[in-house]
C-alpha positions in Angstrom: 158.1 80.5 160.9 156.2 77.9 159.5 156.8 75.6 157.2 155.4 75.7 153.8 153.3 72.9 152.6 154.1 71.3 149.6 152.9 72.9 146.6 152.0 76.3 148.1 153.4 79.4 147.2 153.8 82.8 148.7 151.7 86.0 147.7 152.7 88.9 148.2 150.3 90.8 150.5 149.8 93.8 148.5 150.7 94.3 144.4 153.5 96.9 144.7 154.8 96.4 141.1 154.7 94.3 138.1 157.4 91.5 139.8 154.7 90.8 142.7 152.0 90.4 140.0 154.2 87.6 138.0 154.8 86.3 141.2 151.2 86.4 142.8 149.4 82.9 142.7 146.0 81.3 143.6 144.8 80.9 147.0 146.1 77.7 148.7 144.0 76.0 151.6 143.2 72.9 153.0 145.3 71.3 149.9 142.4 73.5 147.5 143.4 75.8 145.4 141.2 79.0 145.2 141.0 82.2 143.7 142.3 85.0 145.8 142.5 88.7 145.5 145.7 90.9 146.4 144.9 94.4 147.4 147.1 97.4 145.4 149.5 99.1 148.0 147.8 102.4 146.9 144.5 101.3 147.7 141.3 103.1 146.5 139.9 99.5 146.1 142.2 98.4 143.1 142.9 94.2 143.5 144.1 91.6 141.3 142.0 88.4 140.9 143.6 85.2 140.7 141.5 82.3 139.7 143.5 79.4 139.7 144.0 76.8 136.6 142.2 73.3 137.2 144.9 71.7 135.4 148.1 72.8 135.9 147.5 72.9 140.6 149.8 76.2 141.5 149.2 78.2 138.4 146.7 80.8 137.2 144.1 80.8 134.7 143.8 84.4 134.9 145.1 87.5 136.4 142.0 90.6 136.4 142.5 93.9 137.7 139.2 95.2 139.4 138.1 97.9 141.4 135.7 97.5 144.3 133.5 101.0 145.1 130.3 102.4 146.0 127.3 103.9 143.6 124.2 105.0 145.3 125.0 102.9 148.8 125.3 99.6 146.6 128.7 97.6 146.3 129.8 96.9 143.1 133.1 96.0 141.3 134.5 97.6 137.9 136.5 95.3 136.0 139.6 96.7 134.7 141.3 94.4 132.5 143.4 91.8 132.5 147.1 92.0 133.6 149.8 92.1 131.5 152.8 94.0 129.5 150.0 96.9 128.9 151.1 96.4 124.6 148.7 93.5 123.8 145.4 94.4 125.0 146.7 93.9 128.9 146.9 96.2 131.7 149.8 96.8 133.3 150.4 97.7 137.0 150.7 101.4 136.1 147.6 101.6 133.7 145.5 100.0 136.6 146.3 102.6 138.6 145.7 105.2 136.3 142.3 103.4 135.0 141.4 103.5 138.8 142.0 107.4 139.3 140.1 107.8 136.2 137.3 105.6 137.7 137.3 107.8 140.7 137.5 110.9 139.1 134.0 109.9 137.5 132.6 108.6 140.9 133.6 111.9 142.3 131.3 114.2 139.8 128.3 116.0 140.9 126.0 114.1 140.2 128.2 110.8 140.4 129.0 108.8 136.8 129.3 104.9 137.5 132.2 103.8 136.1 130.9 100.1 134.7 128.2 102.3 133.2 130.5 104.6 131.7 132.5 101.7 130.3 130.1 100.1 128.5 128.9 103.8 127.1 132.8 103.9 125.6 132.4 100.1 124.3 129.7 101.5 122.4 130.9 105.2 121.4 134.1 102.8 119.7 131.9 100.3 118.0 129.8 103.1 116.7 133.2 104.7 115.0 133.8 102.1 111.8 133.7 103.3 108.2 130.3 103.8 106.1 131.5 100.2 104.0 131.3 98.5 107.7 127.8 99.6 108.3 126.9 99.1 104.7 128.3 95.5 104.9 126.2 94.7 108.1 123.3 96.4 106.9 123.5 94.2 103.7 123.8 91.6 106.1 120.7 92.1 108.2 118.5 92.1 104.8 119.8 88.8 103.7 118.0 87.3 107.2 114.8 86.1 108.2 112.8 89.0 109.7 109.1 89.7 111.6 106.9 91.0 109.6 104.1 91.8 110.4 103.9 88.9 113.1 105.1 86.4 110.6 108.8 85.1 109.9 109.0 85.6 106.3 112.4 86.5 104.1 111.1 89.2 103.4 113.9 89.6 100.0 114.4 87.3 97.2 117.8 86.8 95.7 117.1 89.3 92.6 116.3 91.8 95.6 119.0 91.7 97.3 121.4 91.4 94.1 119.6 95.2 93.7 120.0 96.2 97.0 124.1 95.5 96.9 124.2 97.2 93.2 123.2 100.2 95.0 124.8 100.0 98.3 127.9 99.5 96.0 127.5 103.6 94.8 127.7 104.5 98.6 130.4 102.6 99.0 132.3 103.9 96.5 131.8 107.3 97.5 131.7 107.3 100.7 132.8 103.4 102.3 136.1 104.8 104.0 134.4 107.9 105.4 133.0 108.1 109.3 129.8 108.4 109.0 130.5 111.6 111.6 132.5 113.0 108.8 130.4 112.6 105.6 129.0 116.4 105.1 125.8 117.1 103.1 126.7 119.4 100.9 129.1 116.4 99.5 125.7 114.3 99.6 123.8 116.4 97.8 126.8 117.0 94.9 127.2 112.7 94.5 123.2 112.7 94.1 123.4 115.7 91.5 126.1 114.0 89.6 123.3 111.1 89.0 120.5 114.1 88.7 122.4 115.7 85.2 123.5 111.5 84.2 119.3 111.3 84.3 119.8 108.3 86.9 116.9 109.4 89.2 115.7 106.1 90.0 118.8 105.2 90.6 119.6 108.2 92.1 116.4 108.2 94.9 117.1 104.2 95.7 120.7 105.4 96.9 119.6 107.8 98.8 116.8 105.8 100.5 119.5 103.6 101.6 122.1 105.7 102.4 119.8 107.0 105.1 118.7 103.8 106.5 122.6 102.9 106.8 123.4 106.2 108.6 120.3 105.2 111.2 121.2 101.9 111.4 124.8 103.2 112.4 123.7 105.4 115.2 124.3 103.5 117.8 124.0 106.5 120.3 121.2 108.1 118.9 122.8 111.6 118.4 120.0 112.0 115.2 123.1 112.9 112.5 121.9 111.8 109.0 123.8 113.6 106.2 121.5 112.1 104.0 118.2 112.7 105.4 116.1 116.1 104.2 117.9 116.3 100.9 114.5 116.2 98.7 114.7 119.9 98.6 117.7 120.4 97.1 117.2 117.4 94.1 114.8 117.3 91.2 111.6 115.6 91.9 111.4 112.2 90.2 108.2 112.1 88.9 107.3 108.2 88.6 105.6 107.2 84.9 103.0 104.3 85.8 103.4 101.2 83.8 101.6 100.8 81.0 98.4 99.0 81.0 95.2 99.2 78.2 91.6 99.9 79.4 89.6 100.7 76.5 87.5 98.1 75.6 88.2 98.0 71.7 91.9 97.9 73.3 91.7 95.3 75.9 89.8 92.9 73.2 92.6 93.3 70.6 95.4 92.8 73.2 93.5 88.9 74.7 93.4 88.1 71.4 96.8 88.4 70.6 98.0 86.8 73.5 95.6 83.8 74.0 96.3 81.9 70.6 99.7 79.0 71.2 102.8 80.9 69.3 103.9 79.6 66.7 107.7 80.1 67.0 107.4 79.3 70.7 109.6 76.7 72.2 109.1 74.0 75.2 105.1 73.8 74.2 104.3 77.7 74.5 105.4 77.6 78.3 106.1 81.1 78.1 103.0 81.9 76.4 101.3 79.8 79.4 102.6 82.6 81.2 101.5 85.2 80.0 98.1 83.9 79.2 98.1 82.3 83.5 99.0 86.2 84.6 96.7 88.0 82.3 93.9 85.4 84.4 95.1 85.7 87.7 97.1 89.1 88.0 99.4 88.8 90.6 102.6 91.2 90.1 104.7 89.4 87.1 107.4 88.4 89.5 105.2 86.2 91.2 104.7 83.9 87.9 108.1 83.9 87.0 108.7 82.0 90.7 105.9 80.2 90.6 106.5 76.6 92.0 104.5 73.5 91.7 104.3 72.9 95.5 102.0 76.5 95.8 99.2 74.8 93.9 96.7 73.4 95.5 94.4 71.4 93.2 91.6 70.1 95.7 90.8 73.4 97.0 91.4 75.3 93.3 94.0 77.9 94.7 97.4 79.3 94.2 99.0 80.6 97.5 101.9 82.6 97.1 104.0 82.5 100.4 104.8 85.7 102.6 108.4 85.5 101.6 107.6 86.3 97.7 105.0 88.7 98.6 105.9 92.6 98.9 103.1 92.8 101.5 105.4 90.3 103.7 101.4 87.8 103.6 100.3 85.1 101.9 98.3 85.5 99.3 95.9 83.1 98.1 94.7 83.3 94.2 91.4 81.3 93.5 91.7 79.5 90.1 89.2 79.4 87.7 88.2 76.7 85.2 90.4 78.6 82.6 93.3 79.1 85.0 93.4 75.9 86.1 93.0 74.4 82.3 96.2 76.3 81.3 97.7 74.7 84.5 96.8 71.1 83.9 98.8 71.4 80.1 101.8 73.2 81.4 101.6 70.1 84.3 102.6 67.7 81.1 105.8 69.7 80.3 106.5 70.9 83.4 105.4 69.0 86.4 107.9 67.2 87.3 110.1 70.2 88.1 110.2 72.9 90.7 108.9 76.0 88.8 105.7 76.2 86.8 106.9 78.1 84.3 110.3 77.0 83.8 111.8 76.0 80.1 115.2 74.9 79.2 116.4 74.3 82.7 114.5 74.5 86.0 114.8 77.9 86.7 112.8 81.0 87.1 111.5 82.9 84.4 113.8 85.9 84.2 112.1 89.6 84.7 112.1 90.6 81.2 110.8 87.2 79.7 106.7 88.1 79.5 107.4 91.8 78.5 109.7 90.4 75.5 106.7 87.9 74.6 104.4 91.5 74.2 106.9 93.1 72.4 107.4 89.6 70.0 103.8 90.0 69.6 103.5 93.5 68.3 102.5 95.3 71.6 104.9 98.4 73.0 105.3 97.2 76.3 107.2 101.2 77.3 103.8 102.8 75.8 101.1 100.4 75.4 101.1 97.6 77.8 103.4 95.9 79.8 103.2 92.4 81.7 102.4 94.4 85.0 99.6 96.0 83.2 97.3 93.2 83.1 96.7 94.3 86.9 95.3 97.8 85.8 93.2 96.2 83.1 91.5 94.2 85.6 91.5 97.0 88.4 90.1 99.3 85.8 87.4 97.0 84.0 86.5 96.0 87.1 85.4 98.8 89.3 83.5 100.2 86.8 81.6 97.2 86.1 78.3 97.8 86.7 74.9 96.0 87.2 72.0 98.4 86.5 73.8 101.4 87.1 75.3 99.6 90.8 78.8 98.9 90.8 79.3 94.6 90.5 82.1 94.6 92.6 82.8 95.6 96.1 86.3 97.8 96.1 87.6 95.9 99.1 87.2 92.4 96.9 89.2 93.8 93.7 91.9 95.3 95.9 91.8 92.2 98.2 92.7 90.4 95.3 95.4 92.4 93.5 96.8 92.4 96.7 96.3 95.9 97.6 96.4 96.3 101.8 97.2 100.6 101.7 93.9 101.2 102.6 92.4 100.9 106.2 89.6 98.9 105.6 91.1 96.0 103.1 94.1 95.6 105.7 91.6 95.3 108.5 89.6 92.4 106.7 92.7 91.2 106.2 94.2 91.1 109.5 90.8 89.7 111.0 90.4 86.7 108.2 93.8 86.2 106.6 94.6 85.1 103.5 90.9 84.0 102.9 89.8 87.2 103.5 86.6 87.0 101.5 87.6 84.0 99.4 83.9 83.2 98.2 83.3 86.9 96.5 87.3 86.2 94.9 86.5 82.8 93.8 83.5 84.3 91.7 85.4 87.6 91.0 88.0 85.5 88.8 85.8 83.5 87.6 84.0 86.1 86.1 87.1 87.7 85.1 88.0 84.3 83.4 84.6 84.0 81.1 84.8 87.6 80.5 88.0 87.5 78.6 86.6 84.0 77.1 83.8 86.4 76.3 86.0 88.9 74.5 87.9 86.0 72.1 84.4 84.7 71.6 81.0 86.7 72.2 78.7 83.9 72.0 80.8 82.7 75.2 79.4 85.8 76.8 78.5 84.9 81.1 76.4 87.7 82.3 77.0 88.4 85.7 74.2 86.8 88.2 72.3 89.2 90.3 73.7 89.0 93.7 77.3 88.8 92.7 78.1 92.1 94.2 80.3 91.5 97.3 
């Protein structure tokens, strides 16, 4: 018999039992150690791989059990597991085996399943059974991200938004957090929303249930369709939506500019808040989009506000031309203001919070549940404005007005904006809220009255 060189050790030639697979080490040749595979004594293509450990010569890195086979004439290799006692996540001899015949059995249907294929199938069918609060926690997660949209990488959430979109995950979770989704039923859906139905919570009720069944589809990893919350509309009270508040009658519209465009006497910080009001009731974006408004959107030399994708609910930018007025109501909040982040911020520089331009309305008299509400301002414009009229012809292309408020439902204003961006028509917007400007100027003082020139139409 030979003599052994120094270092080497012995492998067994086939794995009989777990002793030969403690014993079993890498490969040794030409004073190299290599990995090596040691052939089951019960065949059917079941090995052990031994890849060797760079720094410790003689010993192994890592023990795998795999299976070689044949799928469709092509050789490939199904990897078991590694070996081990079989009670931490290892395989022992005896579960190899097992795994193999299992793997065979599957080879062996008609038509053949490929095992590796198979494997991964059961990776997923496992990762797919968590709780609801699992899927609820990633899906919270994935909002909080950076997304497309559109074509554009935009956060497509503020803070606020997402604050909302937890406050009403939480009600799912709740409910139904430690429940499979498999084993959340509907009539048990429908009876949680119905609870909300007689509270009088249908807002509440319908954001809920909207995302209870994007959870459920975002947990479907295998696609079998089950959605215990989808199709429950039937069964639950219509929520009939009241639209916000906003004046339109002339004799209305002049009372409520000239409440608001006089400085407040009570007001603190030089009437920033009152800027505010007075800056939206010019440039009617949605009131969220003034209460975020920072100085770095402003762009003096050009006259233009653009309010960045991630802030819009379109997921765009939108630009705002400025008018004279605008930009004059800019220029003195500038002197309070300027050196901080947000336009509109007071005692510290922060946001404005949601409610802060309805509570100016309601300090001034107006019934902002009834009457008119900070968001109203956009149907006063929308209203006054398509029915403006020069000799009996309307003064304002539709596409211009909903261009500017932001409006992209409809086919054509989405396809000017997807062909010319933001600036979509900029020169008909720039006059557009310019003549919106002198018109309310117009209402606080008729002999400020700016007819509109003939050929304004868009």
């Amino acid at each position: 018999m030979a003599r052994k060189k120094d270092g080497e050790h012995a492998n067994p030639e086939h794995i009989r039992a777990d002793v030969d697979c403690r014993a079993a080490r890498p490969k040794f040749d030409n004073g190299v150690w290599s990995a090596t595979k040691i052939s089951d004594v019960t065949g059917g293509g079941l090995y052990l791989l031994i890849t060797p450990d760079p720094g410790r010569p003689g010993n192994a890195v890592s023990k795998l059990w795999q299976m070689a086979y044949r799928f469709h004439g092509r050789q490939k290799t199904y990897s078991i597991g590694p070996y081990g006692k079989g009670n931490d996540g290892t395989v022992s001899v005896a579960t190899a085996r097992q795994k193999r015949d299992a793997a065979k059995a599957l080879l062996a249907q008609d038509p053949p399943v490929d095992p590796s294929i198979e494997k991964q199938v059961e990776r997923h069918r496992q990762a797919a059974e968590r709780p609801l609060g699992v899927w609820i926690d990633e899906w919270l997660a994935e909002k909080k991200t950076e997304k497309i949209k559109r074509g554009r990488l935009v956060t497509v959430r503020s803070p606020e938004t997402i604050a909302l979109l937890e406050r009403w995950a939480g009600y799912l979770r709740d409910r139904f957090g430690k429940l499979y989704r498999q084993d959340i039923k509907r009539p048990d859906v429908l009876a949680f929303f119905r609870v909300m139905q007689a509270e009088g919570r249908l807002e509440t009720r319908d954001r809920v249930h909207s995302i209870g069944e994007q959870v459920c589809d975002y947990a479907d990893l295998e696609g079998d369709g089950y959605n215990p919350f989808r199709a429950c509309k039937k069964q639950l009270s219509i929520n009939v939506a009241t639209p916000r508040p906003g004046v339109t009658e002339p004799h209305e519209v002049v009372r409520l500019f000239r409440l608001i465009m006089p400085l407040w006497e009570k007001a603190r910080f030089g009437d920033v808040v009152g800027d505010a009001l007075r800056f939206d009731a010019l440039t009617i974006p949605r009131p969220g989009m003034i209460n975020d408004m920072e100085w770095t959107e402003v762009d003096w030399d050009t006259e233009r506000w653009t309010i960045p994708a991630a802030k819009m609910k379109t997921g765009w930018d939108h630009v705002v031309p400025l008018s004279r007025q605008a930009l004059a109501i800019l220029r003195g909040v500038q002197k309070i203001t300027g050196n901080r982040r947000y336009v509109f911020a007071c005692a510290n520089d922060a946001p404005l919070s949601s409610r802060t331009l309805c509570s100016r309305l309601r300090a001034l008299g107006i019934d902002t549940k009834t009457e008119h509400c900070a968001h109203g301002f956009r149907t006063t414009f929308s209203t006054l404005c398509h029915h403006e009229e020069i000799k009996e012809a309307k003064a304002w292309d539709g596409d211009v007005i909903e261009l500017q408020l932001a409006h992209l439902e409809s086919d054509s204003v989405k396809a000017i904006y997807k062909r010319h961006g933001p600036l979509a028509l900029i020169g008909s917007r720039t006059k557009l809220m310019q003549h919106w400007a002198d018109r309310v100027d117009g209402w606080l003082d008729p002999e400020k009255v700016v007819p509109i020139k003939r050929g304004a139409q868009a």
